[in-house]
N, C-alpha and C positions, 0 to 999 in steps of 0.2 A: 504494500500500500504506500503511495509515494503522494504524498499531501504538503499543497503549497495556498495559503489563502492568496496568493498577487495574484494566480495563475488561474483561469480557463479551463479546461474542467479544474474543480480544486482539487482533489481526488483523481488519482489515475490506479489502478490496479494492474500490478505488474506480476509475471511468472517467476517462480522460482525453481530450480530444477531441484528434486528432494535428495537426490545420490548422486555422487561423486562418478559411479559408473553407470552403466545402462542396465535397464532390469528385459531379463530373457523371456518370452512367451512364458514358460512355466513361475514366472514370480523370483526368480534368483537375481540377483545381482552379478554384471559381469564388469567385472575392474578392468578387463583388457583395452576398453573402449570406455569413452568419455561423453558424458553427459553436458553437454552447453547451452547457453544460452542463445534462442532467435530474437534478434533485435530488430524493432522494427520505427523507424521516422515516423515521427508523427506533428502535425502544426497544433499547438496551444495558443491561450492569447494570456502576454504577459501587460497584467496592470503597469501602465508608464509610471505612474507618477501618485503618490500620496496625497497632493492638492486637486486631481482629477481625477477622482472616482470612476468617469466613463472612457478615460484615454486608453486603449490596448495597442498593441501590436504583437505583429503575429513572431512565435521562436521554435523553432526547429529542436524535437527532444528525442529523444532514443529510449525506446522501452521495452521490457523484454516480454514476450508476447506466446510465447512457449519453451520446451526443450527438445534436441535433438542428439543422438547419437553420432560419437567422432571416432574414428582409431588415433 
């Protein structure tokens, strides 16, 4: 959960990947191969300014959006 009150959504929910390795069809864990994170661009709008409540612009964020399997 990645929470900012300047920001657009304020609240963004982000992936975590739960092991270090990859889990096999049968529920085992396999260390040989790596579990990472998919990031994915996303546009916010960040509040300008403290004196101007309605001023945004738009900012370019990275969030991770699931996990995948690496060797």
């Amino acid at each position: 959960r990645n929470e900012d009150p300047e920001r657009y959504p304020p609240v963004i929910w982000e992936a975590k990947c739960r092991h270090l390795g990859c889990v096999s069809a049968d529920g085992t864990v396999n260390y040989h191969m790596n579990s990472v994170p998919i990031q994915q661009e996303i546009l916010v709008l960040r509040r300008e300014s403290q004196h101007c409540p309605h001023s945004f612009r738009l900012e370019k964020m990275l969030v991770a959006v699931g996990c995948t399997c690496v060797t």
